[in-house]
N, CA, C and O atoms as a DFTB+ gen file, in Angstrom:
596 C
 N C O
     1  1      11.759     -39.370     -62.596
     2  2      11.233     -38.225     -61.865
     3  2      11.519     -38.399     -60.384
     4  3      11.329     -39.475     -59.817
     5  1      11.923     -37.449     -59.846
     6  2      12.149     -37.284     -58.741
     7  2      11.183     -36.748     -57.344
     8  3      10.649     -35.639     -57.355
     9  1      11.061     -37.641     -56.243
    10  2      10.296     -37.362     -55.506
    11  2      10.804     -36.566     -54.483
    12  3       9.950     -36.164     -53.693
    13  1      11.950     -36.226     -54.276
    14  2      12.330     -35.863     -52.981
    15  2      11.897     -33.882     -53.095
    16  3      11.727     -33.060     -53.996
    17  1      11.883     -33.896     -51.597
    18  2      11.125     -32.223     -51.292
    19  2      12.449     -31.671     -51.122
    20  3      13.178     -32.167     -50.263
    21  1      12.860     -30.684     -51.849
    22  2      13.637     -30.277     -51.300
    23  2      13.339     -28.884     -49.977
    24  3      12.362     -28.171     -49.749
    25  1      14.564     -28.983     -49.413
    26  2      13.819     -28.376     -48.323
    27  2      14.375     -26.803     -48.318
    28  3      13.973     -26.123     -47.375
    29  1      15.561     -25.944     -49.604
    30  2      15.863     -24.698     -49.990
    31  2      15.039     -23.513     -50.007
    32  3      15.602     -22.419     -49.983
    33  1      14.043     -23.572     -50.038
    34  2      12.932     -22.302     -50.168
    35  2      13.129     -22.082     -48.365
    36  3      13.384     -21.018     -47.801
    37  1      12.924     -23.418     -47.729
    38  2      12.668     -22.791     -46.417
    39  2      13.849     -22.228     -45.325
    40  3      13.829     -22.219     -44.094
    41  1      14.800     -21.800     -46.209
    42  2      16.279     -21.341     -45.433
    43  2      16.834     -20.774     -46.326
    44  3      18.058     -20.839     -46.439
    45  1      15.995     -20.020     -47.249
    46  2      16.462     -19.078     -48.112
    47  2      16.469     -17.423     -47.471
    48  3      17.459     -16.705     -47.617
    49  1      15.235     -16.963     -46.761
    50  2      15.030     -15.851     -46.675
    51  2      14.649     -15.678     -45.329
    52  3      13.833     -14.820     -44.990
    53  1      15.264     -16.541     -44.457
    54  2      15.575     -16.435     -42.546
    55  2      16.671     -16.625     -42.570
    56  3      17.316     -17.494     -43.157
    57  1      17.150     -15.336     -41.542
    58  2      18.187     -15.041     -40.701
    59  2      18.345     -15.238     -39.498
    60  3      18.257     -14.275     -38.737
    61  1      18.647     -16.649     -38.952
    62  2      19.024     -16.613     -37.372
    63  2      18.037     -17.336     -36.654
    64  3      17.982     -17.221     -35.430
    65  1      16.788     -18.501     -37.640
    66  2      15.923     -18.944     -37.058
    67  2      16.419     -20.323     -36.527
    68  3      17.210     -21.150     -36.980
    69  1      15.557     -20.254     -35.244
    70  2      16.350     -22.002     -34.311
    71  2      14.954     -22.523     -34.142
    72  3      14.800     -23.575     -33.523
    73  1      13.621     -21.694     -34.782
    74  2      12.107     -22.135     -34.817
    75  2      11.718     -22.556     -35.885
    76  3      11.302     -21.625     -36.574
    77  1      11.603     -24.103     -36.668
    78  2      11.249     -24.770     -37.627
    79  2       9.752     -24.096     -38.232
    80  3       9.625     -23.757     -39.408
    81  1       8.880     -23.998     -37.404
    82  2       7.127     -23.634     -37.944
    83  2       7.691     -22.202     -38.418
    84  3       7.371     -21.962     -39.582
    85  1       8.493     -21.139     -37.766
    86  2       9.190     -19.927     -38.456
    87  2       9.604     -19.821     -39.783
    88  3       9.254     -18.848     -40.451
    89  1      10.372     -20.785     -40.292
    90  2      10.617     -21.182     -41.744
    91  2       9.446     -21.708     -42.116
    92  3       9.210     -21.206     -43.214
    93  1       8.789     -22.259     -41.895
    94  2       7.616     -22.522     -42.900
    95  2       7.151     -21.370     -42.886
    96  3       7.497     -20.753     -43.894
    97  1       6.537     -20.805     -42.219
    98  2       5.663     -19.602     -42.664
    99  2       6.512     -18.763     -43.411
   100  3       6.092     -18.178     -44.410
   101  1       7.702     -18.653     -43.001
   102  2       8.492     -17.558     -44.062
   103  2       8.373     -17.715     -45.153
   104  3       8.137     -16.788     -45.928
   105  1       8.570     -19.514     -45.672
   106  2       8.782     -19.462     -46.956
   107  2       7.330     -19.109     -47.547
   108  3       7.157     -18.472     -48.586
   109  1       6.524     -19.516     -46.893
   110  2       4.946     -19.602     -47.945
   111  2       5.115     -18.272     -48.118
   112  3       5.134     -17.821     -49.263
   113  1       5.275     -17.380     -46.932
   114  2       5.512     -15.620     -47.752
   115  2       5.608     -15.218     -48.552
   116  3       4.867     -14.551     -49.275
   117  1       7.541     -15.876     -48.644
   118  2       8.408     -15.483     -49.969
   119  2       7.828     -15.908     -50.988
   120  3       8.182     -15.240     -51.959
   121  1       7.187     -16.607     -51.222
   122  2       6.562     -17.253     -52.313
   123  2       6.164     -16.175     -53.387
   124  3       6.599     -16.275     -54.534
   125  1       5.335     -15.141     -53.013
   126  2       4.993     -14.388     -53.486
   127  2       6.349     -13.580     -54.420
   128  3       6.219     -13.095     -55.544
   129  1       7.414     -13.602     -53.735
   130  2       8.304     -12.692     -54.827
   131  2       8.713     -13.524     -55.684
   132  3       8.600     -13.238     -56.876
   133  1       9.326     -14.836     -55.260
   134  2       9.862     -16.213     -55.712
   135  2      10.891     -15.323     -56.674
   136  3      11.356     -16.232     -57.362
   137  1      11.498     -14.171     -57.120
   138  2      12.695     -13.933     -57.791
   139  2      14.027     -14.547     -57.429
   140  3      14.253     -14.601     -56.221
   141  1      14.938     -15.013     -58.232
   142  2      16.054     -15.175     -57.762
   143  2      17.277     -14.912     -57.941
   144  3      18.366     -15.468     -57.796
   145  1      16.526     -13.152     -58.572
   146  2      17.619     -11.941     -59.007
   147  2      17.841     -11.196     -58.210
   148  3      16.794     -10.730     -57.761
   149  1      18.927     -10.705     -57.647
   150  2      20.290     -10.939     -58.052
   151  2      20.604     -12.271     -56.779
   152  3      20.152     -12.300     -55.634
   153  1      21.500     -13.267     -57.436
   154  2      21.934     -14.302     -56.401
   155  2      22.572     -13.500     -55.157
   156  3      22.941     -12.331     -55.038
   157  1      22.554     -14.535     -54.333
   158  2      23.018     -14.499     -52.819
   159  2      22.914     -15.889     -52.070
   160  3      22.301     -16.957     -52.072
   161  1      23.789     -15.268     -51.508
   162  2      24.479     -16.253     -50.569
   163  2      24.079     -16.370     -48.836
   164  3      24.914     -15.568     -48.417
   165  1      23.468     -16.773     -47.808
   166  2      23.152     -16.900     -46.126
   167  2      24.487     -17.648     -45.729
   168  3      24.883     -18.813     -45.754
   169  1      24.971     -16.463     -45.364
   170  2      26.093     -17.505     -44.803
   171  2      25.813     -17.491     -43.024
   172  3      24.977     -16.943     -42.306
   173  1      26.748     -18.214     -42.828
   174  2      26.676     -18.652     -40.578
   175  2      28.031     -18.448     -40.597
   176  3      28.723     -19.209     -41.273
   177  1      28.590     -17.448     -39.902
   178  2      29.957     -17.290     -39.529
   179  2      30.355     -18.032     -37.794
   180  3      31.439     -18.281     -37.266
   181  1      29.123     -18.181     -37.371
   182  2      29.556     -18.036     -35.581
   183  2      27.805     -18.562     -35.419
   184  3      26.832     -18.615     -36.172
   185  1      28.188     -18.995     -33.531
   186  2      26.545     -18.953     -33.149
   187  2      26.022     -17.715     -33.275
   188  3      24.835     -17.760     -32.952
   189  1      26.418     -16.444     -33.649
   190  2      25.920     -15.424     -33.204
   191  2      26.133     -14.167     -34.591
   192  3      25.747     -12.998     -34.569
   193  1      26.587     -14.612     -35.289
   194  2      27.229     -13.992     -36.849
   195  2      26.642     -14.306     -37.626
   196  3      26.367     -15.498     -37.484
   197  1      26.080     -13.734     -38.791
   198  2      25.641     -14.176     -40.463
   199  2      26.387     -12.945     -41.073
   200  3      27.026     -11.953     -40.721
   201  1      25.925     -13.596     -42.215
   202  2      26.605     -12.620     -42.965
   203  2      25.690     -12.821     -44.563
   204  3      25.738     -13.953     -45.046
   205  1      24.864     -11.706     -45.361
   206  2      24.051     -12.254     -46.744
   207  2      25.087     -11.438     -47.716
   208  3      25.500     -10.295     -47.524
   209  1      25.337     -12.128     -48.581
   210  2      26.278     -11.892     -49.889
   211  2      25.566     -11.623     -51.294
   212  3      25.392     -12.667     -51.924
   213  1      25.227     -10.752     -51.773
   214  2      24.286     -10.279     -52.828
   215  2      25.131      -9.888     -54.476
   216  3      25.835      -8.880     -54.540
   217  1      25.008     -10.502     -55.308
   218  2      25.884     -10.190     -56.386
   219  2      25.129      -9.289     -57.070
   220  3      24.106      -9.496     -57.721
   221  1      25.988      -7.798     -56.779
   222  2      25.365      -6.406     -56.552
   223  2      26.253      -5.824     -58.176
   224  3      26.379      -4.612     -58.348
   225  1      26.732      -6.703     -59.110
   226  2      27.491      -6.350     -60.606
   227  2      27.279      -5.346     -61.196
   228  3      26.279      -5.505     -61.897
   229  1      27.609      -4.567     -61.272
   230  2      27.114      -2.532     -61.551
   231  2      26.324      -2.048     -61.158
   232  3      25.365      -1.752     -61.871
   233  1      26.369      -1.735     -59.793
   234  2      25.666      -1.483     -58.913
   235  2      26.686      -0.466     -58.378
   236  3      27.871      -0.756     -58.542
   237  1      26.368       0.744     -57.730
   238  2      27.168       1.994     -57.253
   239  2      26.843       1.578     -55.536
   240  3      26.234       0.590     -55.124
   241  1      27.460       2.669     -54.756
   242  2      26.806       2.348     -53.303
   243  2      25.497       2.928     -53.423
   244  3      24.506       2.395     -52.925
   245  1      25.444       4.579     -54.414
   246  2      24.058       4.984     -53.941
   247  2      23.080       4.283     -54.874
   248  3      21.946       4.742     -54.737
   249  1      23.160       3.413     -55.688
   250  2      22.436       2.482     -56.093
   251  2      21.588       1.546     -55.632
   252  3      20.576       1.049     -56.126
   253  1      22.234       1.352     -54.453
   254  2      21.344       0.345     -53.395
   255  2      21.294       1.164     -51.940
   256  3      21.944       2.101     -51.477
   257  1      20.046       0.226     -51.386
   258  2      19.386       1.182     -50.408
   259  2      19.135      -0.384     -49.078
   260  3      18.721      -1.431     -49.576
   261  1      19.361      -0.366     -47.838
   262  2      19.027      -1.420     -46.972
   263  2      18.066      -0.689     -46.054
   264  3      18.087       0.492     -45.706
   265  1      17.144      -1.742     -45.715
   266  2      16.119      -0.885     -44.493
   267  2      15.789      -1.611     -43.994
   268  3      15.547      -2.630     -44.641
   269  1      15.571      -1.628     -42.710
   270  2      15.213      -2.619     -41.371
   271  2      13.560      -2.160     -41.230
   272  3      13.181      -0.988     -41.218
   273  1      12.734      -3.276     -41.133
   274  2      11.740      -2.674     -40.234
   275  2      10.527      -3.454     -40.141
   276  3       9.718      -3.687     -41.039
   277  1      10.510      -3.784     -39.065
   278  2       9.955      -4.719     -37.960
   279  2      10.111      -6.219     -38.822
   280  3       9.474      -6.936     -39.594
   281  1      11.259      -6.155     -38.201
   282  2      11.925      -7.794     -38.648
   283  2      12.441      -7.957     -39.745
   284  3      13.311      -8.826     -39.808
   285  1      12.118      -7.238     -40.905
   286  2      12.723      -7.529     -42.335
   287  2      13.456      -7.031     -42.527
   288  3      13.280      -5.917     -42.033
   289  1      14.622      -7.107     -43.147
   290  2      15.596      -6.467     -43.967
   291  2      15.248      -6.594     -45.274
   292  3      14.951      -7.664     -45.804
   293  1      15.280      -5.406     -45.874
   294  2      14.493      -5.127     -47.520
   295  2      16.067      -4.401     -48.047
   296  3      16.510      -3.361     -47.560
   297  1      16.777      -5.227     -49.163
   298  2      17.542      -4.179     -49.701
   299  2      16.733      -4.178     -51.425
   300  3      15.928      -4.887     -52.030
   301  1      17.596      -2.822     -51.707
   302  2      16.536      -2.528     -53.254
   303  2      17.727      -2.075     -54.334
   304  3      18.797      -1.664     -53.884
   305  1      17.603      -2.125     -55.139
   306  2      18.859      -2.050     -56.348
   307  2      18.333      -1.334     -57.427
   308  3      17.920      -2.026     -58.358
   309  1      18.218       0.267     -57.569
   310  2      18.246       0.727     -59.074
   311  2      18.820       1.329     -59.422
   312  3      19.369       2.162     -58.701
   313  1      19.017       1.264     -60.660
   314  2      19.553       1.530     -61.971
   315  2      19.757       3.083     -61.909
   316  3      18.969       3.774     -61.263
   317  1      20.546       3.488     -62.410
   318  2      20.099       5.301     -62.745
   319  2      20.342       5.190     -64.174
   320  3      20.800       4.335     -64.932
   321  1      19.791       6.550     -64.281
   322  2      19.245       6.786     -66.032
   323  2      20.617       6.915     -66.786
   324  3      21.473       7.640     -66.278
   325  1      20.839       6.378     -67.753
   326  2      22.184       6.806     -68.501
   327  2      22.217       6.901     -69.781
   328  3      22.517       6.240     -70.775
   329  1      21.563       8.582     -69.278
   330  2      21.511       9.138     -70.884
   331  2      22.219       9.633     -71.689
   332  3      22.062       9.848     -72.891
   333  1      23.151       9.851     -70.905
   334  2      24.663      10.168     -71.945
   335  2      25.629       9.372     -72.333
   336  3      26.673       9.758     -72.860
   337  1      25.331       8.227     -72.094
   338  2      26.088       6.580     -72.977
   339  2      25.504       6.736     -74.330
   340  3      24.316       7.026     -74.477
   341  1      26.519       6.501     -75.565
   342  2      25.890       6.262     -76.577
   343  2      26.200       4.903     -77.278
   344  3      26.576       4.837     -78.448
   345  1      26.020       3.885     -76.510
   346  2      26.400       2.292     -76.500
   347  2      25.144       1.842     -77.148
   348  3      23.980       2.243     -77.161
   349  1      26.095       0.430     -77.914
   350  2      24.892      -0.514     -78.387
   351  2      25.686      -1.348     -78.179
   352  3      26.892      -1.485     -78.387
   353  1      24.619      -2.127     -77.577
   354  2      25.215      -3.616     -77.040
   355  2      24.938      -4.854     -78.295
   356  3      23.897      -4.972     -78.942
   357  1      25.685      -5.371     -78.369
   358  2      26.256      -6.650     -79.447
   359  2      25.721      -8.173     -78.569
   360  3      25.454      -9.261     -79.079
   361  1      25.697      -7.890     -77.508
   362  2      25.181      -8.764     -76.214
   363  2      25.190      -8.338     -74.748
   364  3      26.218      -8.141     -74.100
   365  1      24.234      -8.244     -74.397
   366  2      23.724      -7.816     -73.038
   367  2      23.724      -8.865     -72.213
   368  3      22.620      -9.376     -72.023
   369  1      25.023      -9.529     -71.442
   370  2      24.822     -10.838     -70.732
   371  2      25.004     -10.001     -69.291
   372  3      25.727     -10.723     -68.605
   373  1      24.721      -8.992     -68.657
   374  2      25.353      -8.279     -67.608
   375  2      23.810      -7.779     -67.433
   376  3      23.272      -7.284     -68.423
   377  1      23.057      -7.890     -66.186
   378  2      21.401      -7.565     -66.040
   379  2      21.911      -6.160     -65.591
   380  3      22.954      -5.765     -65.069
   381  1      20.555      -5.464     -66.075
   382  2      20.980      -3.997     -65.540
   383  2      19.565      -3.466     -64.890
   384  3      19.358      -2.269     -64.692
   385  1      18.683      -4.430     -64.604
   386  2      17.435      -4.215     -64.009
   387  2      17.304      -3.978     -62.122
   388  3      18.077      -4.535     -61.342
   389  1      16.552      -3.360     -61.832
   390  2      16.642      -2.871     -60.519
   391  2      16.220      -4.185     -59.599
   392  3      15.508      -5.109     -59.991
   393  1      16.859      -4.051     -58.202
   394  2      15.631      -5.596     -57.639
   395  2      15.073      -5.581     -56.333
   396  3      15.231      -4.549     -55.682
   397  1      14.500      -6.452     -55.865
   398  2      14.403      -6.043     -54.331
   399  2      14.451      -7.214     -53.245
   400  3      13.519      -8.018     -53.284
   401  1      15.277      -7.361     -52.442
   402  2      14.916      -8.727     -51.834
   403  2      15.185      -8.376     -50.596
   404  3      16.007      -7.558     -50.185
   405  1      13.975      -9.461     -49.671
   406  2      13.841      -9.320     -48.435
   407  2      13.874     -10.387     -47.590
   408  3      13.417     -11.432     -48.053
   409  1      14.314     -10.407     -46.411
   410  2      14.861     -11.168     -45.488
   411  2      14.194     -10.722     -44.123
   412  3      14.039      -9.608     -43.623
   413  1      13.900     -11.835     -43.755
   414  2      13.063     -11.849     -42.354
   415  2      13.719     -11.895     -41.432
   416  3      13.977     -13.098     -41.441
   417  1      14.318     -11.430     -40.432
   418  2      15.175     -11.658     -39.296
   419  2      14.388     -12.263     -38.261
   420  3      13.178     -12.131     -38.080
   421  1      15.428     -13.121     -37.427
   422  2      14.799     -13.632     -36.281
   423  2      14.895     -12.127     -35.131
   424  3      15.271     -10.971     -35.328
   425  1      14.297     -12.922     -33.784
   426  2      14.096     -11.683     -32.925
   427  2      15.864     -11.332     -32.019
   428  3      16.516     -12.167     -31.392
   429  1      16.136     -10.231     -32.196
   430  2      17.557      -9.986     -31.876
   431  2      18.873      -9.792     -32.909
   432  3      20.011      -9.326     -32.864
   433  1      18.013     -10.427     -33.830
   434  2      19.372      -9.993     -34.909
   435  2      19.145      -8.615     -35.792
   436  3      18.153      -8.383     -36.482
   437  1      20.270      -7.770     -35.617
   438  2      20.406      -6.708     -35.815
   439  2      21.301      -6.517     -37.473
   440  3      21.364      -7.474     -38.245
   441  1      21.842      -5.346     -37.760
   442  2      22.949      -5.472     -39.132
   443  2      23.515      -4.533     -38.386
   444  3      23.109      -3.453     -37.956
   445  1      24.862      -5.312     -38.269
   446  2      25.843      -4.658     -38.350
   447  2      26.627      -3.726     -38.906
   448  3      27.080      -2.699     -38.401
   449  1      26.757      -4.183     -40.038
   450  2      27.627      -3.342     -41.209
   451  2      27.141      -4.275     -42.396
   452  3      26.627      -5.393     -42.410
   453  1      27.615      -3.100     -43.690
   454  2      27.229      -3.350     -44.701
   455  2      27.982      -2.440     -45.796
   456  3      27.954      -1.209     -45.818
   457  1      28.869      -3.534     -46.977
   458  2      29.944      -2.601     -47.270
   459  2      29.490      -3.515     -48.992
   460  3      28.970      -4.624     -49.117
   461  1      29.944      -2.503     -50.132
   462  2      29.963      -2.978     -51.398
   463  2      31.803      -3.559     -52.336
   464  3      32.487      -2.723     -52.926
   465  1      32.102      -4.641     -52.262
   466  2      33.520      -4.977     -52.460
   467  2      33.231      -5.698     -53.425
   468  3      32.192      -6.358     -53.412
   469  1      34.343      -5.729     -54.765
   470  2      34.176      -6.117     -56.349
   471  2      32.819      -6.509     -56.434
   472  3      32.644      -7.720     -56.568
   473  1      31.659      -5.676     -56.384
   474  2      30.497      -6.044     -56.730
   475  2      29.702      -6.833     -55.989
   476  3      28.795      -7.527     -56.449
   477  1      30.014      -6.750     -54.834
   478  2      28.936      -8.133     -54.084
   479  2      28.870      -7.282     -52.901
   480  3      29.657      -6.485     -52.391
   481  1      28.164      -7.526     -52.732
   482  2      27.090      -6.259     -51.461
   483  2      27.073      -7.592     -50.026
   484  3      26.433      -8.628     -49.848
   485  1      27.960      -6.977     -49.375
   486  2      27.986      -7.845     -47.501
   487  2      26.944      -7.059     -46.864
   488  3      26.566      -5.927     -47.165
   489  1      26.494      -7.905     -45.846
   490  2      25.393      -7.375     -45.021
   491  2      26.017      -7.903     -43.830
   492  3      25.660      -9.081     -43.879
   493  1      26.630      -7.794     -42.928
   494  2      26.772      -8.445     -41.447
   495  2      25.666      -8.152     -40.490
   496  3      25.176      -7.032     -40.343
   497  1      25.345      -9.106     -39.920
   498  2      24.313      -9.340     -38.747
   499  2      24.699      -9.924     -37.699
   500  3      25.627     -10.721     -37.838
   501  1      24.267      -9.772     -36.672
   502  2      24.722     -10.151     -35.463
   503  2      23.418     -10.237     -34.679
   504  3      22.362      -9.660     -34.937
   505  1      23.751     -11.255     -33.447
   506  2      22.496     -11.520     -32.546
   507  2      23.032     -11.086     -31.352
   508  3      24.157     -11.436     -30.995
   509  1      22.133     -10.153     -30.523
   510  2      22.172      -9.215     -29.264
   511  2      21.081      -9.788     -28.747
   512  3      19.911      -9.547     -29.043
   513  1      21.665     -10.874     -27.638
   514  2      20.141     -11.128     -26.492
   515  2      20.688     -10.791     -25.621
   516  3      21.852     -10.835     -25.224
   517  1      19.566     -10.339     -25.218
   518  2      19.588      -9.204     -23.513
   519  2      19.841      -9.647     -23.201
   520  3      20.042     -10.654     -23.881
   521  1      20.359      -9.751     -21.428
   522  2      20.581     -10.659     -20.619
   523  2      19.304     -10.879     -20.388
   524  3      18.901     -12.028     -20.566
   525  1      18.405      -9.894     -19.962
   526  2      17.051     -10.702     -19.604
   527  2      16.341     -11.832     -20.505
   528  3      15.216     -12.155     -20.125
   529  1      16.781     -12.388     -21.494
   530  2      16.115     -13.448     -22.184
   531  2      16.916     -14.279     -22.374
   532  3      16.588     -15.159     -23.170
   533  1      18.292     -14.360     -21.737
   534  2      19.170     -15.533     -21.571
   535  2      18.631     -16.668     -20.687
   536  3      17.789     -16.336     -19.853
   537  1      18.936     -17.749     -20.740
   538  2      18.630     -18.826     -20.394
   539  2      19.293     -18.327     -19.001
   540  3      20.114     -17.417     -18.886
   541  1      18.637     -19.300     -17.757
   542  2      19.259     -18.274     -16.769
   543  2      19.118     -20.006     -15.666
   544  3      18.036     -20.590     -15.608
   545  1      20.487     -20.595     -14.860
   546  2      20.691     -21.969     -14.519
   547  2      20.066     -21.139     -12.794
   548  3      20.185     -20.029     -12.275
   549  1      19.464     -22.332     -12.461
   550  2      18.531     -22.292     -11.344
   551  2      19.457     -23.472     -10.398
   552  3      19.449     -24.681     -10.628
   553  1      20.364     -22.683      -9.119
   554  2      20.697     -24.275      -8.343
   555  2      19.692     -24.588      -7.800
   556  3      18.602     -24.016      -7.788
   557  1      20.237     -26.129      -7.012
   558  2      19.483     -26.583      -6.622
   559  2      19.950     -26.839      -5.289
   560  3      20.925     -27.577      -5.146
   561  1      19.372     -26.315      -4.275
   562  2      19.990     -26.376      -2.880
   563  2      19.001     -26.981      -1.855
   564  3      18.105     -26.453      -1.195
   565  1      19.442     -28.248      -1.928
   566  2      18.403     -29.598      -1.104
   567  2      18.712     -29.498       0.163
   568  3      17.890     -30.142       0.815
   569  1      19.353     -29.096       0.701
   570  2      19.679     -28.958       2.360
   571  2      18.826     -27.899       2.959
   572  3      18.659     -27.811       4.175
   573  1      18.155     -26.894       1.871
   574  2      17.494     -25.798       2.666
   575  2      16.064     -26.285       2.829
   576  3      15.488     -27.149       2.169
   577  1      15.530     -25.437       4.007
   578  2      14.133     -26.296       4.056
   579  2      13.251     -25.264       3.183
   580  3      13.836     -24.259       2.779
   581  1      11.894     -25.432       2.862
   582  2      11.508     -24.644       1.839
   583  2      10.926     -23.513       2.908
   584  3      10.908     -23.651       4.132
   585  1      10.459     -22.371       2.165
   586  2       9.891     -21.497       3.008
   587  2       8.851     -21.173       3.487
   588  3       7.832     -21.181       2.795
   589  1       8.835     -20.828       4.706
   590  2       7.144     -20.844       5.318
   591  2       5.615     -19.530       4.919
   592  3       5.691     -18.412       5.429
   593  1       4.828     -19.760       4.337
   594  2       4.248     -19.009       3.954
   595  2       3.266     -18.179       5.178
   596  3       2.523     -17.254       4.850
């Protein structure tokens, strides 16, 4: 038996976090959905790029739906009715159930684009910091005397 923690839950469902106590709380969140239908992928393209990869397998575009709002990205996946198939399946290894998964963004990361290619649903994100919350270098000019109040 194995003791080690793994540490996957907590960099499953943050986008763009550089705040450790941030992932913890995220994950205890996610906890609650704990699904891990349909797979996906967090990828890091750049300091400033992600990109989430969703295996979206008969799935149409208007099938799925993405929505931003206040920090989360929620995409949702259903099914439409198909009542004019007259199929019987011999084996059903292909899920055809609707899903929903959500992603917490850090502060500044936005989605870019979002396109459906052989079945796998891209999400691009990108991070936009203002200039006003850039780190901002302070000289240091020792020859001046300080100023008189």
């Amino acid at each position: 038996m194995s003791t080690a923690f793994s540490m996957a839950p907590l960099f499953r469902q943050s986008i763009g976090f550089d705040r450790f106590n941030d992932l913890f709380e995220s994950a205890l969140r996610s906890n609650e959905a704990g699904s891990s239908y349909p797979p996906y992928n967090v990828e890091k393209h750049g300091d400033d790029q992600y990109r989430i990869v969703i295996a979206a397998a008969g799935f149409h575009e208007e099938d799925l739906e993405l929505q931003v709002e206040r920090g989360v990205l929620t995409v949702v996946g259903g099914k439409r009715e198909r009542s004019a198939e007259n199929v019987t399946y011999l084996h059903q290894g292909i899920a055809q159930r609707g899903f929903k998964l959500s992603f917490r963004l850090a502060d500044h990361i936005e989605v870019k684009a979002a396109s459906l290619i052989n079945g796998l649903l891209h999400v691009d994100l990108v991070r936009i910091v203002p200039e006003e919350a850039k780190a901002k270098r302070i000289p240091i000019n020792g020859l001046q005397p300080a100023l008189n109040s």
